[in-house]
Every structure is written in structure tokens, then in C-alpha cells.
C-alpha positions in Angstrom: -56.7 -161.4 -104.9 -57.2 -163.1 -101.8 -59.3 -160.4 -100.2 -61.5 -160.0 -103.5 -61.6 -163.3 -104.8 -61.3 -165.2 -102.0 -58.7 -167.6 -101.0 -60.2 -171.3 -103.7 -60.6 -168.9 -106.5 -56.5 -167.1 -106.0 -55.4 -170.7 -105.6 -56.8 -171.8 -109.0 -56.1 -169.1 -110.6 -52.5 -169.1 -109.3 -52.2 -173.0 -110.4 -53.3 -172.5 -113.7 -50.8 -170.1 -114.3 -48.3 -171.8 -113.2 -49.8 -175.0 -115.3 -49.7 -173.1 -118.2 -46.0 -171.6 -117.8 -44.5 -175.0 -117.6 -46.4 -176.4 -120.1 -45.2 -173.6 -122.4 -41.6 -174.4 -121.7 -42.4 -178.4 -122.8 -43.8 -177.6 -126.3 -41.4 -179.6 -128.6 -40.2 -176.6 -131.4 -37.3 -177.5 -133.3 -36.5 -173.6 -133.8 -34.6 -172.0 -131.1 -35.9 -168.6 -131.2 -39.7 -169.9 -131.2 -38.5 -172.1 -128.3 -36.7 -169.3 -126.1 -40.0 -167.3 -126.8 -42.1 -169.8 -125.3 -39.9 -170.4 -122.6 -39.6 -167.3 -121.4 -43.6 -166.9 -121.7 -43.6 -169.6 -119.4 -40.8 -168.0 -117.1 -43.4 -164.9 -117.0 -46.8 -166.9 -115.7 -44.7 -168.6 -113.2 -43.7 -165.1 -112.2 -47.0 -164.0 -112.0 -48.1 -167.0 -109.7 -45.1 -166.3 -107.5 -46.7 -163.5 -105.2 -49.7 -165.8 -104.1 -47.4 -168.8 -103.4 -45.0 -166.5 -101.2 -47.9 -164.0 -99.9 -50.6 -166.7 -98.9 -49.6 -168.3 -95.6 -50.6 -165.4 -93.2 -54.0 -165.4 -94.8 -54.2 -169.2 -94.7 -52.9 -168.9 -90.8 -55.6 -165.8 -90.3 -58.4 -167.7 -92.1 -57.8 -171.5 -90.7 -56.6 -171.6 -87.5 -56.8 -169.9 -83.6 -54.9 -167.9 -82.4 -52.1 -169.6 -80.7 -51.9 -171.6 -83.6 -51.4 -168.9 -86.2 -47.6 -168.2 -85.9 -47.1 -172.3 -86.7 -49.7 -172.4 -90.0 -47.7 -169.3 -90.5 -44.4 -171.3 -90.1 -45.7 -174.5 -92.1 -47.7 -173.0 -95.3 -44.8 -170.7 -95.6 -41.7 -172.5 -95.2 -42.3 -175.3 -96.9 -42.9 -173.7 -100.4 -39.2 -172.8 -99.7 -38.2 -176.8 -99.6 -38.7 -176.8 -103.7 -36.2 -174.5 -103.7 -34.2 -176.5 -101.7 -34.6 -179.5 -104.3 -34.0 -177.4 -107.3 -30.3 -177.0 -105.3 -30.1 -181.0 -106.0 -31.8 -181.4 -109.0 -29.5 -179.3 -111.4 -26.6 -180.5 -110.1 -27.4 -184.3 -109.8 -30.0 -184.3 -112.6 -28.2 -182.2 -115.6 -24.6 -182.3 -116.1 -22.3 -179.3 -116.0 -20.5 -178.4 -119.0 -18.0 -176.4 -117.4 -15.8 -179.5 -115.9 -16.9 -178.3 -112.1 -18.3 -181.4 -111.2 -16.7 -184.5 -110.2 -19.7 -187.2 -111.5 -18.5 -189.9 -113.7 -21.2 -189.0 -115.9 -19.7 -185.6 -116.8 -16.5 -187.0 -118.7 -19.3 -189.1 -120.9 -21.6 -185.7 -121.6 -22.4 -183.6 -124.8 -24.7 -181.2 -126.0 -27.5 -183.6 -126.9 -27.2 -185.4 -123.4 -27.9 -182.1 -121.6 -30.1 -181.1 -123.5 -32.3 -184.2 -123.0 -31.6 -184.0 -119.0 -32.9 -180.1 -119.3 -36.1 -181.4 -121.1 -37.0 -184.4 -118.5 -36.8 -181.8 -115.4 -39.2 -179.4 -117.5 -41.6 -182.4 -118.1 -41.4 -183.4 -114.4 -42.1 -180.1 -112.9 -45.3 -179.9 -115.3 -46.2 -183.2 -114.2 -45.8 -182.1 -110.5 -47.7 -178.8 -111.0 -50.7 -180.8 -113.1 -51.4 -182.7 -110.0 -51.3 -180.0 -107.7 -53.8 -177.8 -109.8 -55.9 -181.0 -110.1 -55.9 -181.6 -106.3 -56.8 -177.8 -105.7 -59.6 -178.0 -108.3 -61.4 -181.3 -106.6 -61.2 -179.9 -103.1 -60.0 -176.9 -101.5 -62.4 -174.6 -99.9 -62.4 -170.7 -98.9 -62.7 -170.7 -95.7 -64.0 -173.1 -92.4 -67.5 -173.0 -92.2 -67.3 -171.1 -88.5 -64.5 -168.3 -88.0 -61.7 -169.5 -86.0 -61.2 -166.2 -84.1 -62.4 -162.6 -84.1 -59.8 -161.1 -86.0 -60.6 -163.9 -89.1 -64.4 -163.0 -89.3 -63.5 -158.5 -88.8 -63.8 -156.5 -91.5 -60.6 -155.3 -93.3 -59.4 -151.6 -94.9 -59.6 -151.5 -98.6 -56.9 -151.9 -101.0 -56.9 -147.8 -101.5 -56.9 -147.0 -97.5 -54.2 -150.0 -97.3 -51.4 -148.7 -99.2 -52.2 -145.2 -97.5 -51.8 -147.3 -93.9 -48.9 -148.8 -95.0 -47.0 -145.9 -96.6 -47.5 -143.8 -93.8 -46.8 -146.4 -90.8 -43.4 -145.6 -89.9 -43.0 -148.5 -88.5 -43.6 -150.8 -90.6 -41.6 -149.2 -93.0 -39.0 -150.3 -90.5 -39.3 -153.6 -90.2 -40.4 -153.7 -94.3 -36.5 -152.9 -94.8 -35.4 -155.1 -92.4 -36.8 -158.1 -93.6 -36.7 -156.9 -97.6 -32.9 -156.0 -97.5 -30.8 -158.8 -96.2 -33.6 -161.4 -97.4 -32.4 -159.8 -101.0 -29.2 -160.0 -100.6 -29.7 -163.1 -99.8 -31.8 -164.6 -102.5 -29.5 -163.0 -104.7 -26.3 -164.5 -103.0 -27.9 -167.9 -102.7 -28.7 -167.9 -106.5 -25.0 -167.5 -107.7 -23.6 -169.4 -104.8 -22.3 -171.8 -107.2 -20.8 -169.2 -109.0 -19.2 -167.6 -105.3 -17.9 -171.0 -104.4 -16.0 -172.0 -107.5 -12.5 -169.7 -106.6 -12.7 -171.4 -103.2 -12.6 -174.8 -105.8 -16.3 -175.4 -104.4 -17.5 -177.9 -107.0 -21.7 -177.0 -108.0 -22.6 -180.0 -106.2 -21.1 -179.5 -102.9 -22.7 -176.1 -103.5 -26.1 -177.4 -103.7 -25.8 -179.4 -100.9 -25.2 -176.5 -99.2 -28.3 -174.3 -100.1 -30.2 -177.6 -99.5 -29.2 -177.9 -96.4 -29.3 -174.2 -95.8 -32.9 -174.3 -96.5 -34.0 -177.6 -94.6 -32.2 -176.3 -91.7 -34.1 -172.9 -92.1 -37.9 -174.8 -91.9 -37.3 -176.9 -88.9 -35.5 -174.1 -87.5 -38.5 -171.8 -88.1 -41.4 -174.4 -87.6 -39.9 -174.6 -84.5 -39.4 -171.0 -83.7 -43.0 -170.4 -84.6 -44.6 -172.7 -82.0 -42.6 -171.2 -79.6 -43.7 -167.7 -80.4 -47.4 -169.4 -79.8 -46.7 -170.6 -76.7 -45.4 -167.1 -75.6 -47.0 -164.5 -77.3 -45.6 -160.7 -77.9 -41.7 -162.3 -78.6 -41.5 -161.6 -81.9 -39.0 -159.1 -81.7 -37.4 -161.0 -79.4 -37.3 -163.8 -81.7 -35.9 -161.9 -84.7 -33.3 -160.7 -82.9 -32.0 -163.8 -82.0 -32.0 -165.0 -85.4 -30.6 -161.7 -87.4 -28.0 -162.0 -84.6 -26.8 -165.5 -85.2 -27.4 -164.5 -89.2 -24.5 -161.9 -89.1 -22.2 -163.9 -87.2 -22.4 -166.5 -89.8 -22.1 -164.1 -92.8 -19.1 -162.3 -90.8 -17.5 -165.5 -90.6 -18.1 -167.0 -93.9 -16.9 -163.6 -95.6 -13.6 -163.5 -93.7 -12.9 -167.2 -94.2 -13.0 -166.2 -97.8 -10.3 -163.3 -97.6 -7.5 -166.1 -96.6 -5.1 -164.0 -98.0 -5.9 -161.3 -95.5 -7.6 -162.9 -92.1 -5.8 -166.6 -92.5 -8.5 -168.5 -91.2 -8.5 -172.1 -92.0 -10.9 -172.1 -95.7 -12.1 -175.9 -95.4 -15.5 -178.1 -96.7 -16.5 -177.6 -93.2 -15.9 -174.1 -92.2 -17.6 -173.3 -95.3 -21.1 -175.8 -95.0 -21.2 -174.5 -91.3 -21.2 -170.8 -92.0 -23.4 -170.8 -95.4 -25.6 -173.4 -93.4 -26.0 -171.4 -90.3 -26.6 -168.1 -92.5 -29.7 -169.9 -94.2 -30.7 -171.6 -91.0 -31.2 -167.8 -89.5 -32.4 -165.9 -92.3 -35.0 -168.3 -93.6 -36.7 -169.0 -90.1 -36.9 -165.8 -90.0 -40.0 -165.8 -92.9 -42.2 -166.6 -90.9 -41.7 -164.3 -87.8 -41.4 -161.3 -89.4 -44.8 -161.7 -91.6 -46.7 -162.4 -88.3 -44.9 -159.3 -87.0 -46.3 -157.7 -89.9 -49.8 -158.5 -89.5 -50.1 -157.6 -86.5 -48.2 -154.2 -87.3 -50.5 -152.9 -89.4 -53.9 -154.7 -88.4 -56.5 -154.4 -89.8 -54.8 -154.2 -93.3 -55.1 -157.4 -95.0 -52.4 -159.6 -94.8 -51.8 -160.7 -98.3 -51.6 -157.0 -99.3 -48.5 -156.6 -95.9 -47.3 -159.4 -97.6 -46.9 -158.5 -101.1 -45.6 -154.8 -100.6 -42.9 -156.4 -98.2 -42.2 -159.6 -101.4 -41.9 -156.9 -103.6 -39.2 -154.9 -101.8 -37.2 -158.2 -100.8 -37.1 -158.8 -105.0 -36.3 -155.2 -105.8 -33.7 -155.6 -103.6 -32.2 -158.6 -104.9 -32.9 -157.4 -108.9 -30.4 -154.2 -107.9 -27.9 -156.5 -106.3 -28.5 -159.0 -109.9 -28.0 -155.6 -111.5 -24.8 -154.7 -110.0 -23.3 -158.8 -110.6 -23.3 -158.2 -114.6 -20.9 -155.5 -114.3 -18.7 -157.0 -111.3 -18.7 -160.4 -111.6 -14.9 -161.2 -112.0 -14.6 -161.0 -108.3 -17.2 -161.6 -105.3 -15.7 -160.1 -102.6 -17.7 -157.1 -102.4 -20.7 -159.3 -103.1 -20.0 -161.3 -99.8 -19.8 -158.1 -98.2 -23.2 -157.4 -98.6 -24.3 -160.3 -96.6 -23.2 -159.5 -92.7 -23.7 -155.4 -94.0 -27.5 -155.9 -94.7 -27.6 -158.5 -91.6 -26.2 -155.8 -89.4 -28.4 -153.4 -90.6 -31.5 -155.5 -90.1 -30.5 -155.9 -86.7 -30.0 -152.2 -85.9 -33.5 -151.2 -87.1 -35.4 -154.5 -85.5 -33.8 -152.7 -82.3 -35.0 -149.7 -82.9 -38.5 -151.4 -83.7 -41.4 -150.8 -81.2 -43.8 -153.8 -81.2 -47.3 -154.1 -81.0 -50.2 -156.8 -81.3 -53.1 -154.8 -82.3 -54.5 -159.0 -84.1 -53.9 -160.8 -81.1 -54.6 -158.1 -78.6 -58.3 -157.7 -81.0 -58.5 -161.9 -80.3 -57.7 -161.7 -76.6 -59.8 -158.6 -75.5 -63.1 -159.0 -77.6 -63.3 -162.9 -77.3 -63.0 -162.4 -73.5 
């Protein structure tokens, strides 16, 4: 979309859908089949809006802004789509009452059907209000593109969509690092979504949990904003980078998966062994984002980045759907799913090692501007 329609007509077209899915899931029906139809109509345009929200930021970076500023638009546009997800952590928990007696708010004890209910509906009314304003802002101003080129590699031509999937199939190397973003950023998605769930045999309440996943996440942007402006004031240490961070990331699953066996490892299983480990685990994995789709780009240049991008989303979410899969038939018992965290970690590591890096984008900026 963003190579054919150009980056003000995606954006609209991405915000209308999403417009239009949470609008669906407002419509006041009194019948609950009509009413899970609709909201599960909605739950599908969201879905459909989801690969420009997650996919846009090296274009935006590529389009926008110099060179030694790319990595850091990269960084920003990026990882801060990722702090609504870190709100949605608070939200549920402080906003709608559990009914399953795992949290300790006063507000529980006083709770019914009806009550929760109403709380449901006045988050679904807020998030279309939020996502109205944002499709109005995009429709009053936001343009294509700056009106001179900010580098050589933003005003080059790019493959087509046919000769990019043939690149990008056949690059062995990015088929690499593909996998080693896609499978423990999964495992992790998927792990992160039913951490509540993980959490309550350790007596985890859902609120402590979201604090964790907020904080997991906040830590994760300034972590990676960071990260990202130092991998533009030094350029070609993107590997370098990544292995710092996939390194720290399988510590911190390692540890956080043997605290949980106490009956086997006897280390101490406290509030604050378990924040620091699931903490440090999202810090490294989601500052990550941003290093490995520049690494991308510049993989596979002159492909365009928002189709890079979307193969790699789509592999990270086929990743997590199996692990989803697998949780409805083993879901008495999460060992095995904590397990997967420091094992896809691990492997990440191994093949970024492995990994030979180049900068055909930059090295295209440096050598033809010169």
C-alpha cells in the first residue's frame, strides 16, 4: 500500500478502518448474537489496519528524514504504537473489574454482571473516540512525502512487489534474521497476552500483572529510542546492537523461568524477582523492534521497506497464532510455555551470530551523495 498508494492515502485508509471497527463494536443491539457478530466485524477491520500501523515506521524514517537520523524515526514512529499496548495492560485491570476474585480493588466485592458490562462498553466508546480524532487529524493534514528528498536512497527507485518477494525468498540471509526476529517476538506476544493467566499459580494478582507488561513496554521504548540514536551516531552496529539485547533477553527469560520451578531450582519466587525478570525480558526484546527493521532494510535494499516489514509481521504472528494454538490444549500448566521464552531467545541469538551484515541503504547514501 505504501509503495502504490503512497504513504497520506495508506494512512487514511488505515484509519478508517480502524474507525469503522470500533464503531462496529459500539452499536447498541440488545441481541447477543447480532452484537458478538458485529464485534467481531470490528475485531476483523482493526486487524486489517494492523500491518500499516506495525509496518510504517521504516518507510516514514526512509521517506522523512537523513540518514543519521533514520534509525531514531525508526525508533520513535515504531515504538510508540507499542505504548497503547502498554495502556491496555492498565486499562482492563483498573478500568473493568475481574470476575474471577484475582483482584484486590474494593470495587470488585461491590461488582455484577451489569457493572462490567457497563465498564466493557465505556472503554469501547473511548477507544472510538480516540481513534475518531486521530483519523480526523490525519484527514486535515498529513502529507506524502517532504517536498525535497531527504537522501538518495528516499528519492531511488524500488523492485516491484513480484521481484520483491522473489528477493526476499531467495536472500538467505534475510531469511535469517526474519526468524530471528519473528520467533522469540512470537513467543513473546503470545506469552505477554496470557501473562495474567501465567502469573496467577505464582498468586500474581491481574493487576500487578499489568503493571508488569506496562512497565515491560515503557522500559522497552526508552530503551530502544535510546538504542536507536546510538546506532546513528555509529553506523554498521546493528548486529552489534542486537546482540546485546537478545543476550540480556535470554538471561532474563532463563531467570524468570527457573524462579518459577521453586520446587526444583529454590530460588527465592518474590514481587521483585518476578517485575525485574519479566521487566528486563520486555525491556530487551521490544528495543529490539526497531534495530532489527533497520537491519532489514538495509538487508535487502532496494526492496521496499513496508513490504520487508510485513513478510517479517507476518511471520512474528504466525508464530505466536501456533504457540495460541498449542495453549488451548495445554493450558492447565505453563511450564512448558515459559520454556519457550529463553529457547526462542537462545535461538535468536545463535542465528544473529551467524548473521553477516551489510548496509547496501546507507552505503547507497554515503557513496553517491559524496
Amino acid at each position: 500500500c505504501f509503495f502504490i498508494l503512497g504513504l497520506r492515502v495508506t494512512v487514511l485508509l488505515t484509519s478508517s478502518l480502524m474507525v469503522l471497527g470500533a464503531g462496529l463494536r459500539c452499536v447498541p443491539v440488545s441481541d447477543l448474537e447480532i452484537r458478538k457478530k458485529l464485534i467481531h466485524g470490528g475485531q476483523l477491520l482493526n486487524g486489517l489496519a494492523g500491518p500499516t500501523v506495525m509496518n510504517a515506521a521504516p518507510f516514514l524514517s526512509t521517506t522523512w528524514f537523513s540518514p543519521d537520523e533514520r534509525a531514531t524515526a525508526t525508533a520513535v514512529a515504531s515504538l510508540l504504537n507499542y505504548l497503547g499496548c502498554a495502556g491496555a495492560f492498565l486499562v482492563g485491570p483498573l478500568v473493568v473489574p475481574p470476575p474471577n476474585g484475582t483482584s484486590h480493588l474494593p470495587l470488585v466485592s461491590q461488582s455484577n454482571t451489569e457493572h462490567i458490562k457497563d465498564r466493557i462498553e465505556a472503554v469501547l466508546y473511548a477507544e472510538f473516540g480516540m481513534v475518531s480524532l486521530i483519523f480526523s487529524a490525519a484527514l486535515a493534514y498529513f502529507p506524502s512525502r517532504p517536498p525535497f528528498p531527504p537522501s538518495v536512497a528516499a528519492a531511488s527507485q524500488r523492485l516491484s512487489y513480484r521481484r520483491s518477494f522473489c528477493r526476499l525468498l531467495s536472500n538467505f540471509r534475510f531469511l535469517m534474521i526474519a526468524l530471528a526476529y519473528a520467533i522469540p517476538l512470537g513467543v513473546f506476544s503470545g506469552w505477554s497476552g496470557v501473562l495474567d493467566l501465567i502469573l496467577t499459580p505464582v498468586h500474581v494478582s491481574q493487576v500487578d500483572a499489568g503493571w508488569i507488561g506496562f512497565w515491560s513496554i515503557v522500559g522497552g521504548c526508552v530503551v530502544g529510542i535510546a538504542m536507536a540514536r546510538f546506532a546513528d551516531f555509529i553506523r554498521g552496529m546493528l548486529k552489534f546492537i542486537l546482540l546485546l539485547l537478545l543476550s540480556g533477553a535470554t538471561l532474563a527469560s532463563t531467570w524468570f523461568t527457573l524462579t518459577c520451578l521453586t520446587s526444583v531450582t529454590h530460588l527465592p519466587l518474590t514481587t521483585a524477582t518476578l517485575y525485574t525478570s519479566c521487566i528486563l525480558l520486555g525491556i530487551f526484546l521490544n528495543s529490539s523492534i526497531p534495530i532489527f527493521f533497520e537491519l532489514f532494510v538495509e538487508t535487502v535494499y532496494p526492496v521496499p521497506e513496508g513490504i520487508t516489514c510485513g513478510v517479517v509481521t507476518f511471520l512474528s504472528n504466525v508464530f505466536m497464532g501456533v504457540l495460541l494454538f498449542f495453549l488451548t490444549f495445554y493450558h492447565t500448566e505453563f511450564s512448558w510455555f515459559n520454556w519457550c521464552l529463553p529457547g526462542s531467545c537462545l535461538l535468536s541469538l545463535l542465528l544473529i551470530l551467524c548473521f553477516r551484515e551489510s548496509y547496501d541503504r546507507l552505503y547507497l547514501d554515503v557513496v553517491v551523495s559524496v
